[in-house]
C-alpha positions in Angstrom: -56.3 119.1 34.0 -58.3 122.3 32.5 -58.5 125.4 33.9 -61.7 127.9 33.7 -62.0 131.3 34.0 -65.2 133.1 33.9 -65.7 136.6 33.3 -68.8 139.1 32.5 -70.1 139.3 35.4 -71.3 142.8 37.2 -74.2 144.9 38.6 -77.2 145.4 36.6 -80.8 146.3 37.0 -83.3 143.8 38.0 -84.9 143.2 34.2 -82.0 144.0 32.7 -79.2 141.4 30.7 -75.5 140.1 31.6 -73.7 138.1 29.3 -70.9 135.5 31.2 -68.7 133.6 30.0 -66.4 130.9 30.3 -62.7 129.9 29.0 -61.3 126.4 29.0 -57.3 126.0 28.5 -55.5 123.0 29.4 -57.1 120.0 27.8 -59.5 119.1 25.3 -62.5 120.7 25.7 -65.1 119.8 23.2 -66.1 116.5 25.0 -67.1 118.1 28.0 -70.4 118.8 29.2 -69.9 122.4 30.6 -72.2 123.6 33.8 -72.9 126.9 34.9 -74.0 127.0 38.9 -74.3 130.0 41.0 -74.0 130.3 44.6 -75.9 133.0 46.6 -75.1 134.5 50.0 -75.8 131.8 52.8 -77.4 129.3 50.4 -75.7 126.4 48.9 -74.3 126.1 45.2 -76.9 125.3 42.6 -77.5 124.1 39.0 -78.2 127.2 36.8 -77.5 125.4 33.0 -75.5 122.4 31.3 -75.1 121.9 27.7 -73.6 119.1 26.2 -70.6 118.3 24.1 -72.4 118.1 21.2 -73.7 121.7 22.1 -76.9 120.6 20.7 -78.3 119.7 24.2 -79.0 122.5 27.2 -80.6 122.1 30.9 -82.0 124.6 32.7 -83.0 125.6 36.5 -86.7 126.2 36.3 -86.0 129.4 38.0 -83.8 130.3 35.3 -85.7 128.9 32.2 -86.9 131.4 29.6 -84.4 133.9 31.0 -81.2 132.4 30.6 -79.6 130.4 27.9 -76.2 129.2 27.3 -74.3 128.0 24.3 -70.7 126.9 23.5 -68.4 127.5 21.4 -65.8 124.6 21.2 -63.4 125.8 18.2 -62.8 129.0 21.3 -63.3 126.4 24.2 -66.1 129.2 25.4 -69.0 128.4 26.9 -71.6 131.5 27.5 -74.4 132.2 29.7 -76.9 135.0 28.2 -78.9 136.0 31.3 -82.0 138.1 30.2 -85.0 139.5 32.1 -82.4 139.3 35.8 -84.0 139.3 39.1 -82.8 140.1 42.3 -83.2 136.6 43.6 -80.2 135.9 40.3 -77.5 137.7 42.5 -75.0 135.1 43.2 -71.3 134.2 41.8 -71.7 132.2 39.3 -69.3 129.2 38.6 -68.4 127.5 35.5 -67.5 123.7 35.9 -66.5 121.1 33.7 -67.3 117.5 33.5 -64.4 115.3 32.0 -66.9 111.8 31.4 -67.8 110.6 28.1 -71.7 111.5 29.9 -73.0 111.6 32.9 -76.4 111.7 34.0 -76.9 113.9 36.9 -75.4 116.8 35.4 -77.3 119.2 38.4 -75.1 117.9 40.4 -72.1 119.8 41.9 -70.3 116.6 42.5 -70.5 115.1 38.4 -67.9 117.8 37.4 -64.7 117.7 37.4 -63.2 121.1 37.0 -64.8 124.6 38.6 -63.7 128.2 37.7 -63.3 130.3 40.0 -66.3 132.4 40.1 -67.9 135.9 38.7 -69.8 137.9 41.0 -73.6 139.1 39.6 -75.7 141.1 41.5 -79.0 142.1 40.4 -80.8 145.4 42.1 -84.4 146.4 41.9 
């Protein structure tokens, strides 16, 4: 059992940055792989970024690569999400979620993880 909060999120301008981030508290953390998905109005939830235990290893959206990029921090059980160059077609809360597996290979998927926080709001205006 983990628990995730996520925080950072706000209003900016379209071009413009947000940093997010993520907590983990409860269990180990370093073994996890560590998602970040955002959910917009009337859409579904999404893959934004993964990065693996090791840290060494990130995933991007292709609608987010180049823009965003997200690390970890596993001595502060912190994952981030640096979101450059925003768009208005970013708004969306976006979710931190954990996956508890050794690895797993369909890390886009909202169903491989095992843990979600419970949201931070971003909206991006033009």
């Amino acid at each position: 059992q983990v628990q995730l909060v996520e925080s950072g999120g706000g209003l900016v301008q379209a071009g413009g940055s947000l940093r997010i981030s993520c907590v983990a508290s409860g269990r180990t953390f370093s073994r996890y792989t560590m998602g970040w998905f955002r959910q917009a109005l009337g859409k579904e939830r999404e893959f934004v970024a993964a990065i693996r235990w090791t840290g060494g290893i990130t995933y991007y959206a292709d609608s987010v690569k180049g823009r965003f990029t997200m690390s970890r921090d596993n001595a502060k059980n912190t994952v981030v999400l640096q979101m450059n160059s925003l768009k208005p077609e970013d708004t969306a809360d976006y979710y931190c979620a954990a996956d508890d597996a050794l690895y797993s290979t369909d890390i886009y998927s909202t169903k491989t993880y095992d843990y979600w926080g419970q949201g931070t709001q971003v909206t991006v205006s033009s």
